[in-house]
C-alpha positions as CSV (number, residue, x, y, z in Angstrom):
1,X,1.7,-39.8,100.1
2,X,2.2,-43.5,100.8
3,X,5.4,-42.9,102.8
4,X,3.9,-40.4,105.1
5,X,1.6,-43.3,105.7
6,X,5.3,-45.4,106.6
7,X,5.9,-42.6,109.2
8,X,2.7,-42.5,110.8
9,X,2.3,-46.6,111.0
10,X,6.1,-46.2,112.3
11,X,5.4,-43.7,114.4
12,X,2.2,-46.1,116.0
13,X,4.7,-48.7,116.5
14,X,6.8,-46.6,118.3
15,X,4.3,-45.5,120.6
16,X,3.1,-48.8,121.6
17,X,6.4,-50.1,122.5
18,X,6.1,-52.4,119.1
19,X,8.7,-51.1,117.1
20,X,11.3,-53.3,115.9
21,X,14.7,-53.0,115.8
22,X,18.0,-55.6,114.8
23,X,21.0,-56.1,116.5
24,X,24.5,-56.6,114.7
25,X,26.2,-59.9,116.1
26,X,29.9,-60.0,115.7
27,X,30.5,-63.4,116.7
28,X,29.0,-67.2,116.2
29,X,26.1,-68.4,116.8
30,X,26.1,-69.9,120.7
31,X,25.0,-69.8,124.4
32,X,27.3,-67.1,124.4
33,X,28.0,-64.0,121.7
34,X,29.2,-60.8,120.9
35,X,26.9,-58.0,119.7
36,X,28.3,-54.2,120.0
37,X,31.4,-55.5,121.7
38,X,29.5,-56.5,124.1
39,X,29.7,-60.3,125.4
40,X,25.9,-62.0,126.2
41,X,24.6,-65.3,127.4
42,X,22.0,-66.3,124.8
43,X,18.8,-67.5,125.7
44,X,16.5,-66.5,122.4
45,X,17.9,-68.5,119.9
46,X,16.5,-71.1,118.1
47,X,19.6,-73.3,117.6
48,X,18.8,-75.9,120.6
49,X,21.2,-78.5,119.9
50,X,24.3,-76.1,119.7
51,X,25.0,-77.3,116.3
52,X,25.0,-74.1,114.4
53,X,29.1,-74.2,114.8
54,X,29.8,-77.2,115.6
55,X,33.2,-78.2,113.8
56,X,31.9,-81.2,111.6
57,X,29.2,-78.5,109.9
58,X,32.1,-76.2,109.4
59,X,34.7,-78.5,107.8
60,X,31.6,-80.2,105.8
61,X,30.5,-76.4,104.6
62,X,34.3,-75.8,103.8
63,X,35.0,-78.3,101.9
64,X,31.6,-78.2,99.5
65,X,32.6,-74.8,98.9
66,X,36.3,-76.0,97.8
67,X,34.5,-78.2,95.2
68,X,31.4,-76.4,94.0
69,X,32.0,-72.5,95.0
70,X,29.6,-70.5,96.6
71,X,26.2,-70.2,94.9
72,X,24.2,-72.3,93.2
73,X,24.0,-70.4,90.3
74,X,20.4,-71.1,89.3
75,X,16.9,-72.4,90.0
76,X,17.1,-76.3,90.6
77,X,14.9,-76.6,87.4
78,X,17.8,-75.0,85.7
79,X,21.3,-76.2,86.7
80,X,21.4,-75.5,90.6
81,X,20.4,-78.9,91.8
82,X,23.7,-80.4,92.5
83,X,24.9,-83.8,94.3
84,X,24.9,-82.3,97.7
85,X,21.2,-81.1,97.6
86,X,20.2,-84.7,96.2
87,X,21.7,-86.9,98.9
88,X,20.6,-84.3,101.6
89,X,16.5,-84.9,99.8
90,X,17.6,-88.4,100.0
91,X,18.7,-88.3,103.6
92,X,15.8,-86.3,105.0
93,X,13.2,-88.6,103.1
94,X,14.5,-91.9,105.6
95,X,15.3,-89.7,108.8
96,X,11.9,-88.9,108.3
97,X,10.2,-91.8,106.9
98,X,8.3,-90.4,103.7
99,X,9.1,-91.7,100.8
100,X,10.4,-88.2,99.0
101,X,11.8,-84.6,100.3
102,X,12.2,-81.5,98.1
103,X,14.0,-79.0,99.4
104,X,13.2,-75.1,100.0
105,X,15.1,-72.1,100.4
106,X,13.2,-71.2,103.5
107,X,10.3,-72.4,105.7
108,X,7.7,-69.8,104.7
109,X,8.6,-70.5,100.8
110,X,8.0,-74.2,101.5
111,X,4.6,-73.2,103.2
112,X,3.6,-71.3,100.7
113,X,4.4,-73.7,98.1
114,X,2.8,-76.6,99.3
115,X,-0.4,-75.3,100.1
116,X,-0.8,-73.3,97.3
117,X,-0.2,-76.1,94.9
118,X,-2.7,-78.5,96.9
119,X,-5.6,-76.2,97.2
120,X,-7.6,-74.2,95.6
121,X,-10.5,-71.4,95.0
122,X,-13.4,-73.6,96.2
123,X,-11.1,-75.8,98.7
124,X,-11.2,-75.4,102.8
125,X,-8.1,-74.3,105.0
126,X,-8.6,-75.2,108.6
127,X,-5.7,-73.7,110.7
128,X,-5.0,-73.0,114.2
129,X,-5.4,-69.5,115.4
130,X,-1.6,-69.5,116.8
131,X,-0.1,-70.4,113.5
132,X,3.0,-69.2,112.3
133,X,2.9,-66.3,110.0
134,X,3.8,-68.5,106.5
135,X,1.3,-70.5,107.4
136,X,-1.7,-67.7,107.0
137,X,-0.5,-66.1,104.2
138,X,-0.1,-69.5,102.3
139,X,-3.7,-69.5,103.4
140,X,-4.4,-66.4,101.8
141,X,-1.8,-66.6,98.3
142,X,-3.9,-70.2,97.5
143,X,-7.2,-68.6,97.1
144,X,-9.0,-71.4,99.6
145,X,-11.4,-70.6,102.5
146,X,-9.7,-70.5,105.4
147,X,-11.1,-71.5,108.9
148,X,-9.4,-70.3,111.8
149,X,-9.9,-72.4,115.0
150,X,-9.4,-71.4,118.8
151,X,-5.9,-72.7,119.5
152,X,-5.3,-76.4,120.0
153,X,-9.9,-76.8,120.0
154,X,-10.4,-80.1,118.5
155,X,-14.1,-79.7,119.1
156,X,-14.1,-76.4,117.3
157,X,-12.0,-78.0,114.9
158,X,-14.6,-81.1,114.7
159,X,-17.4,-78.8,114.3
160,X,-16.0,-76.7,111.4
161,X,-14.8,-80.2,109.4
162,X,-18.2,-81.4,109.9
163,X,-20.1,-77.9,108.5
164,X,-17.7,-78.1,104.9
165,X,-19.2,-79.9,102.2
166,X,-17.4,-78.7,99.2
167,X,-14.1,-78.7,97.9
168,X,-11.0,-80.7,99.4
169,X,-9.9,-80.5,102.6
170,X,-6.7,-79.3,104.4
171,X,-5.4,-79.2,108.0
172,X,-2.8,-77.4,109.1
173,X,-1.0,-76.8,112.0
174,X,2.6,-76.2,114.1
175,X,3.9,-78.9,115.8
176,X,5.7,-76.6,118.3
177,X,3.8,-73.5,118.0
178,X,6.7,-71.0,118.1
179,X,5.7,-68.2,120.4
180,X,4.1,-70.2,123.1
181,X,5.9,-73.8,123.1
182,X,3.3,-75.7,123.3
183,X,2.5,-79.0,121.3
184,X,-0.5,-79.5,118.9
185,X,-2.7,-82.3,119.7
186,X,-1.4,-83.9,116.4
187,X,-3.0,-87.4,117.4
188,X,-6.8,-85.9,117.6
189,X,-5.9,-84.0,114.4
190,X,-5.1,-86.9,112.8
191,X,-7.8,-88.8,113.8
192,X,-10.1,-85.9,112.3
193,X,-8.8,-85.7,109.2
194,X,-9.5,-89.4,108.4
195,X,-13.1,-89.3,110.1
196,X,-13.5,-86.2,107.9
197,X,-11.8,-87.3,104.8
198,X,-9.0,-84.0,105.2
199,X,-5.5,-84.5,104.7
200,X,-3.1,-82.7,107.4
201,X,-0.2,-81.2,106.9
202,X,2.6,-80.7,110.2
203,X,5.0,-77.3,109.9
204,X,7.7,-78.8,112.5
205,X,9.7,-76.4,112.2
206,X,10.8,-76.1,116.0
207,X,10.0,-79.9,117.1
208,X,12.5,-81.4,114.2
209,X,15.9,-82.9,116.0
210,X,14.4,-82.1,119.3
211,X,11.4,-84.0,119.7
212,X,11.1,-88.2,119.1
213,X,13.1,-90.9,120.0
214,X,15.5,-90.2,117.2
215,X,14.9,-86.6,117.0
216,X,12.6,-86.9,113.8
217,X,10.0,-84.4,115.6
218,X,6.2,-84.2,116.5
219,X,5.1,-86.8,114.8
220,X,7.7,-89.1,115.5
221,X,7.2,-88.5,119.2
222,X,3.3,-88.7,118.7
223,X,3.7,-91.9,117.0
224,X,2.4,-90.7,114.0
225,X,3.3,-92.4,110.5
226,X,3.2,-91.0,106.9
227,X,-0.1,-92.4,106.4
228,X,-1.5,-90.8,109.2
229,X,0.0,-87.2,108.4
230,X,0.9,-87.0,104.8
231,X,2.4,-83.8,104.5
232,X,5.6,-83.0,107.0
233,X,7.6,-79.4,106.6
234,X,10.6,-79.1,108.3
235,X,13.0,-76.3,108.6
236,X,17.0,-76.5,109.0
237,X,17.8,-73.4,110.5
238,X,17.0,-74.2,114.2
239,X,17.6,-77.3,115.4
240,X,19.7,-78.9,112.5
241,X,21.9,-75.6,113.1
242,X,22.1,-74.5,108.5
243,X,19.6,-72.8,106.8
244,X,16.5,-73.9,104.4
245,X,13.8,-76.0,104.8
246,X,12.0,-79.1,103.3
247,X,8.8,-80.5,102.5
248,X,8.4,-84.4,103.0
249,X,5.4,-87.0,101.6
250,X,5.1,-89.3,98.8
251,X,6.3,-89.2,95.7
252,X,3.1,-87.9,93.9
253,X,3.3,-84.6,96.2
254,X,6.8,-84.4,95.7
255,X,6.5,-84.4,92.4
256,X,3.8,-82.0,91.5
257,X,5.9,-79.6,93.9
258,X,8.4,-79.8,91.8
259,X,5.9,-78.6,88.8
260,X,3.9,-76.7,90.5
261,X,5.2,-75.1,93.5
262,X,6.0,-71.4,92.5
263,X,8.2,-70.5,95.2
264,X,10.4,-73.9,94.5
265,X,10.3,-73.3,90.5
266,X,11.0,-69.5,90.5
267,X,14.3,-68.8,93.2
268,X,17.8,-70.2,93.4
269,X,18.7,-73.1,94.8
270,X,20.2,-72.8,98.5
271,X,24.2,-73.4,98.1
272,X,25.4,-76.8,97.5
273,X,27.6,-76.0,100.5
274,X,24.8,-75.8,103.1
275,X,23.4,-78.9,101.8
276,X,26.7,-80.6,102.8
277,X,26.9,-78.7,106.1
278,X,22.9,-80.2,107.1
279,X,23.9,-83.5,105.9
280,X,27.0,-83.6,108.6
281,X,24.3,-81.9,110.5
282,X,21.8,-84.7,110.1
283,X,24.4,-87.3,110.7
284,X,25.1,-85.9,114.3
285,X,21.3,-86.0,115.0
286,X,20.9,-89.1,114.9
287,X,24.5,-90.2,116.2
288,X,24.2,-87.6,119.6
289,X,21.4,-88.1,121.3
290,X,23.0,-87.1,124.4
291,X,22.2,-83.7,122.8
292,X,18.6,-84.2,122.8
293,X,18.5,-86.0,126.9
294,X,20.6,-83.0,127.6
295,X,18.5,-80.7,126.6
296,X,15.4,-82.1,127.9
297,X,17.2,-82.0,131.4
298,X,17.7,-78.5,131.0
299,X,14.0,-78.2,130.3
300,X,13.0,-79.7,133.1
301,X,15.3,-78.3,135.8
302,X,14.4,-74.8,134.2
303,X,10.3,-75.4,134.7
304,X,10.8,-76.9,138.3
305,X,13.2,-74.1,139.2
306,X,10.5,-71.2,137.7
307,X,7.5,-72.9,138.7
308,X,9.1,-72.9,142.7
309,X,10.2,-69.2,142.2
310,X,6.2,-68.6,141.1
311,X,7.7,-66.9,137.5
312,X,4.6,-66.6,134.7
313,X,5.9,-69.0,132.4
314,X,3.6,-70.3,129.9
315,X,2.9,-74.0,129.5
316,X,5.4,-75.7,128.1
317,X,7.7,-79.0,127.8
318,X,9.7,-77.7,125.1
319,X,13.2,-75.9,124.2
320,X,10.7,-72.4,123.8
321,X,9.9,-71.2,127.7
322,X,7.8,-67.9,127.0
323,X,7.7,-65.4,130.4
324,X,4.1,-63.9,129.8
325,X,4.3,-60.2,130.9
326,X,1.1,-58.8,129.1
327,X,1.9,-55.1,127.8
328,X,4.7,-54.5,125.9
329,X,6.2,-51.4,127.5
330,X,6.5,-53.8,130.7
331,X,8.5,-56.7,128.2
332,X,10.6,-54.2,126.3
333,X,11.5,-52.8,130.2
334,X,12.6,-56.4,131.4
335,X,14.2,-56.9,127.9
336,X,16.3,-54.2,128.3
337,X,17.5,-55.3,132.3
338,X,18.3,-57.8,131.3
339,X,20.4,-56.7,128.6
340,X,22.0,-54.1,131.2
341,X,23.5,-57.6,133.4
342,X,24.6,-59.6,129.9
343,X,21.4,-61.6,128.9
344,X,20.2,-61.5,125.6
345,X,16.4,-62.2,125.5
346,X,13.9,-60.5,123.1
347,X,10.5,-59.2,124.1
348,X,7.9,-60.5,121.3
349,X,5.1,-57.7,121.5
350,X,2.3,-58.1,119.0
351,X,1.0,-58.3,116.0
352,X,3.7,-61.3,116.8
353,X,1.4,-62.4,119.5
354,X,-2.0,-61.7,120.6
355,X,-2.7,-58.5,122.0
356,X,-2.0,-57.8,126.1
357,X,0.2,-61.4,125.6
358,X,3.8,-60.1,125.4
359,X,6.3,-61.8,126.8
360,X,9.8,-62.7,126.7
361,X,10.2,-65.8,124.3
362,X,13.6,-68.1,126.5
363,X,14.7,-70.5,125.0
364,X,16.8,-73.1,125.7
365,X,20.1,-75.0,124.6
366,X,21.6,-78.1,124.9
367,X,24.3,-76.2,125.3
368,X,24.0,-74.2,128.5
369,X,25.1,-75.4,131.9
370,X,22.9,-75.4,134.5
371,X,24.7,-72.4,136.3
372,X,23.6,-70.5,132.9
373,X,19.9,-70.7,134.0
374,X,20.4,-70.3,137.7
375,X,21.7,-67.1,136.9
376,X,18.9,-66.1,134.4
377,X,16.6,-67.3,137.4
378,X,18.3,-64.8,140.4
379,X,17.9,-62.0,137.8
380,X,14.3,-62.7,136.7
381,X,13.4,-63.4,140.2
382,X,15.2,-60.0,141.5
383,X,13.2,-58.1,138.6
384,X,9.8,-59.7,138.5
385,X,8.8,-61.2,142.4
386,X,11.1,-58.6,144.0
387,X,9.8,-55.0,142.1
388,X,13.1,-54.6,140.6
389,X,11.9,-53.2,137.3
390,X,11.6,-50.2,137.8
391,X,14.8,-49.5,139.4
């Protein structure tokens, strides 16, 4: 029976620490929430700039839904692409200087639509072993061969450009890889997609509004034009603080997208009154860049203050400060002290990450004072340098 099959793959999971289970906020988004009645300080979400309710999203979102109502009734082929979606396309396009953005209900729809309508059976995939999860399966759903590199190897990379002789080419890659906050060496990339006539494609997902001089991400920071990196996907659920994603470039990919992308021609539009909500969003981006300086200062008192306490933090210069622990019983266990004295932290435990490579995933807002991560400091450093764990 293929639900005894659900029990027994359940059952595995539960075993090896790896099952999954949600907790029920009652309370916004913030540094600080309410889940069970019971009040945390947040350090695993993604929304680093502390815009998710910020008052100019919610009067924007209010207001949209004043004149257009709730949904948006239908596919944006149909009738569901209104004003609000437009100017927000319009908007992102500049911030991010392409020449067109199409909008997406979600990230892994926008991966999956782009590269399924630019390759195909008889076309090469190169992507990074550490890849988000849309990423691969986009991989898989567009029928192309798909070569997996050792994380961040250009000279694998090199090497596996130079062996393809048939079809087109595509590289792919995070900017922020999600799980271990790194960056991607999106200059070398670059420069091996010209040398080996590929195009490349960037999913920014967690290095849009945090990274660049204006917050426009990766690419921005890296100095890296549309030219050099045709295909850009962002998301608006982390940084900008909404929901949905996008898909930037010229207007010929914009516009086959919009013919050809199944998982833009086949679901709703996102409501008119989110669009509104990320363009107040987008506005602050660029107006606040104390946000931005603030958070990078919260970065870099947080790896100086680990790195003197000798905590197993993972590389990183960005917002996402994993805590590599290794099994998952032994992340689950810190997880859940730490949930016992008010921090809420998640233990990411494969298939989410490699095996023996869980950690806690920290991450950090512009939001939280500095006392907020001296604490989470004393009670990592009581728990992991001083045996506490098991107590």
């Amino acid at each position: 029976m293929l639900f005894e099959r659900l029990k027994q793959q359940l059952a595995e999971r539960e075993q090896a620490h790896c099952y999954r289970r949600r907790r029920i906020m009652s309370s916004p988004q913030g540094v600080k929430v309410s889940i069970n009645g019971r009040d945390y300080l947040n350090f695993c979400s993604n929304d680093y700039l502390g815009l998710a309710s910020h008052p100019a999203l919610k009067k924007s979102f209010q207001q949209a839904v004043d004149r257009y109502g709730v949904g948006s009734g239908s596919a944006h082929l149909i009738n569901g692409h209104s004003f609000e979606h437009h100017a927000l396309e319009e908007e992102l396009a500049a911030f991010t200087g392409r020449q067109r953005a199409l909008l997406f209900s979600t990230g892994y729809m926008a991966n999956l639509g782009v590269i399924a309508t630019l390759l195909e059976r008889g076309d090469t995939l190169f992507a990074d072993r550490l890849n988000h999860a849309s990423l691969i399966d986009a991989g898989i759903l567009s029928r192309a061969r798909m070569q997996r590199y050792a994380h961040s190897d250009m000279t694998a990379l090199a090497e596996k450009l130079g062996q393809c002789s048939k079809g087109e080419k595509l590289i792919v890659s995070d900017g922020v890889f999600s799980m271990d906050g790194d960056l991607a060496p999106v200059v070398e990339m670059a420069q091996l997609a010209d040398k080996y006539d590929a195009l490349l494609m960037i999913d920014d997902a967690h290095g849009l509004g945090v990274l660049g001089q204006h917050g426009a991400g990766t690419l921005e920071q890296a100095g890296l034009d549309a030219q050099a990196a045709p295909v850009l996907m962002g998301t608006l659920g982390k940084a900008l603080g909404t929901f949905g994603a996008f898909v930037a470039g010229d207007e010929l990919l914009i516009e086959a997208l919009i013919n050809q992308a199944r998982s833009y021609v086949y679901t709703t539009a996102l409501p008119p009154a989110v669009a509104a909500a990320t363009r107040s969003s987008l506005q602050l981006l660029q107006t606040e860049s104390w946000r931005r300086e603030t958070l990078a200062k919260r970065v870099a008192y947080w790896k100086q203050a680990a790195a003197q306490l000798q905590l197993p933090l993972m590389p990183s210069d960005t917002a996402i400060q994993p805590l590599l622990l290794g099994g998952s019983e032994k992340a689950v266990r810190l997880s859940q002290k730490l949930d016992e004295q008010g921090f809420l932290i998640s233990a990411i435990r494969p298939p989410t990450v490699p095996k023996d490579q869980a950690r806690l995933r920290i991450t950090l807002c512009a939001e939280h004072e500095q006392a907020d991560l001296d604490r989470l400091l004393e009670a990592l450093d009581k728990l992991v340098n001083r045996n506490s764990l098991d107590d």
